[in-house]
C-alpha positions as CSV (number, residue, x, y, z in Angstrom):
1,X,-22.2,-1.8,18.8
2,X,-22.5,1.0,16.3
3,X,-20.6,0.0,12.7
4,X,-17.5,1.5,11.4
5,X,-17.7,3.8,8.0
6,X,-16.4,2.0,5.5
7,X,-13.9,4.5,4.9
8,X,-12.5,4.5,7.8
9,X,-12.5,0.9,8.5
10,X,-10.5,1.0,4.6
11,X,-8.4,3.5,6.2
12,X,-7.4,0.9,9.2
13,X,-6.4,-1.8,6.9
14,X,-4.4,-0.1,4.4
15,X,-2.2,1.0,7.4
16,X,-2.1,-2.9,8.6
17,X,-1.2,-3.5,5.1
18,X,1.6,-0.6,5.1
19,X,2.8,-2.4,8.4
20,X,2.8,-5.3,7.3
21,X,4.2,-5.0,3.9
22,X,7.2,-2.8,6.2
23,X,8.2,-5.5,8.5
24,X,8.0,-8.2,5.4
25,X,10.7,-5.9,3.7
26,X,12.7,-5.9,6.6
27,X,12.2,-9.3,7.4
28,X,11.0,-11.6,4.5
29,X,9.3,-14.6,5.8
30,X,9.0,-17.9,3.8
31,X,5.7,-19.3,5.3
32,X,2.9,-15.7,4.1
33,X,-0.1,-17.5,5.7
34,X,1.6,-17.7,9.3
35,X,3.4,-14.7,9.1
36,X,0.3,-13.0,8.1
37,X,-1.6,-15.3,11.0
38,X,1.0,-13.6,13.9
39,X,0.9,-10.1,12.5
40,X,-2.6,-9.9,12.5
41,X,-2.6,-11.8,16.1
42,X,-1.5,-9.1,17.8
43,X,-3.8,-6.8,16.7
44,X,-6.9,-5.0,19.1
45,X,-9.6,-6.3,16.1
46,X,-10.6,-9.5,15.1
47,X,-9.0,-11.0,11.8
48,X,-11.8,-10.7,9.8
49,X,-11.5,-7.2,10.5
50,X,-9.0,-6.9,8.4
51,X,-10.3,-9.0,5.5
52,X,-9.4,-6.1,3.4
53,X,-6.0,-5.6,4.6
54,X,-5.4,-9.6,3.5
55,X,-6.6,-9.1,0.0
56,X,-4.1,-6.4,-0.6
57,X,-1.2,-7.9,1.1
58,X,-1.8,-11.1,-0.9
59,X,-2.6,-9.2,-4.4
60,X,0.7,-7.1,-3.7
61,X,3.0,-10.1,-2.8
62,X,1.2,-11.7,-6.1
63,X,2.4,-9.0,-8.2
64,X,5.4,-7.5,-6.4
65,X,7.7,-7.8,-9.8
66,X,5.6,-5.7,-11.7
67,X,4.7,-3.2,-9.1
68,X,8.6,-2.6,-8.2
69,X,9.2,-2.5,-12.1
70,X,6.7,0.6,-12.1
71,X,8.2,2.2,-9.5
72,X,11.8,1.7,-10.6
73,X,10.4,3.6,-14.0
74,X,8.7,6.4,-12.2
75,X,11.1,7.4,-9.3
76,X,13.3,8.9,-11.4
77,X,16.5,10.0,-10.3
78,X,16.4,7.8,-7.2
79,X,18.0,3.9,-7.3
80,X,15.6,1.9,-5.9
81,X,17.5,0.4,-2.7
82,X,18.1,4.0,-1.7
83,X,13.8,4.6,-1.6
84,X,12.9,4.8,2.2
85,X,11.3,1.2,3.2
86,X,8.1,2.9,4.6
87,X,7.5,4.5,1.3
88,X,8.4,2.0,-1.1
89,X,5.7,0.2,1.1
90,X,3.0,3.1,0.5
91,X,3.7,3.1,-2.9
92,X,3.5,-0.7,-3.8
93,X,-0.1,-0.6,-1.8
94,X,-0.8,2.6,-4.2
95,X,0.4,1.1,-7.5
96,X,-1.1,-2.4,-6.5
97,X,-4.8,-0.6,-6.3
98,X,-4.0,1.7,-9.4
99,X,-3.4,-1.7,-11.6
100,X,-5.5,-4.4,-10.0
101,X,-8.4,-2.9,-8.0
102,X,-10.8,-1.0,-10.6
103,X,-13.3,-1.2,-7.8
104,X,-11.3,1.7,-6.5
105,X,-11.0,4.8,-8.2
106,X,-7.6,6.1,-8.7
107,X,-8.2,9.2,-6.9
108,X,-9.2,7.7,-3.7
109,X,-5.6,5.2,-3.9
110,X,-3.1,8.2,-4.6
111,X,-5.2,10.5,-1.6
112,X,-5.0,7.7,1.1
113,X,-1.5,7.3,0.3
114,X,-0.3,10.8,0.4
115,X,-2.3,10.7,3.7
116,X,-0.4,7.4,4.9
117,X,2.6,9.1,3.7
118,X,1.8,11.9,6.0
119,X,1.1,9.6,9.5
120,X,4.5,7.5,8.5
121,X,6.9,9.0,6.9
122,X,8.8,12.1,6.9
123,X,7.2,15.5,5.8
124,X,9.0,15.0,2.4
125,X,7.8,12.3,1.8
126,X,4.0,12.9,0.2
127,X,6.0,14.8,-2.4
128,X,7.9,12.0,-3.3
129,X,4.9,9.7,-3.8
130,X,2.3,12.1,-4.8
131,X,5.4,13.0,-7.5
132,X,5.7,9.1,-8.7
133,X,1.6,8.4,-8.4
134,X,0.9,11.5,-10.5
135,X,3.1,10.3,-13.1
136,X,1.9,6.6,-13.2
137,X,-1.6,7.6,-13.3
138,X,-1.5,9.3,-16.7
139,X,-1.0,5.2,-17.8
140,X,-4.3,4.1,-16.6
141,X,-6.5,3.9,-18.9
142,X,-9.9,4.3,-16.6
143,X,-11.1,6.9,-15.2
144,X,-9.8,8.5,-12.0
145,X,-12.9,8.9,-10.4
């Protein structure tokens, strides 16, 4: 069985972790572990597949204060209960990476989600987070590559 690129195997969990971070928005469970256990269930791959996919989800969960206090400053003109669900869960994978992965570059975070933008939301919407993203990233103080 020939191996997945790493990339695009990164590409499959971020969009488990957009799922996953979507349905939790819409439907907060109290128990993560199991609620993480039957979303994953249902997927074609194995969990440890999506080893990745966990990380973030658990990382973004972690720091879900902060990261909606970011995007609260940078979406300006737009309350934050009014910010499409599928979006505000691109952009809380997005910011998560920007502030807590450094094993990521920056550029490669605000790409894949403008691209996750693209496959789930509406055609406006890589605007709207490439707009917020290209904002925050001035803050960083590491480089974007």
């Amino acid at each position: 069985m020939k191996e997945e690129p790493k990339s695009s195997m990164r590409r499959e969990n971020r969009q488990a972790v957009i799922e996953f971070l979507y349905m939790w928005e819409l439907n907060p469970q109290k128990n993560l572990p199991k609620a993480m256990d039957a979303f994953f269930a249902e997927k074609e791959k194995p969990r440890s597949h999506f080893a990745f996919a966990g990380e973030l989800i658990d990382g973004i969960l972690l720091f879900i204060d902060e990261i909606d206090a970011e995007i609260k400053q940078y979406a300006e003109n737009w309350k934050f209960d009014r910010i499409a669900k599928i979006d505000l869960s691109i952009l809380r994978l997005a910011i998560f990476e920007l502030l807590h992965r450094e094993d990521i570059p920056p550029v490669v975070s605000i790409n894949e989600a403008i691209e996750l933008g693209k496959l789930y939301s509406i055609p406006d919407s890589k605007r709207f987070i490439n707009g917020i993203l290209d904002k925050f990233k001035d803050k960083l103080n590491r480089p974007l590559r």
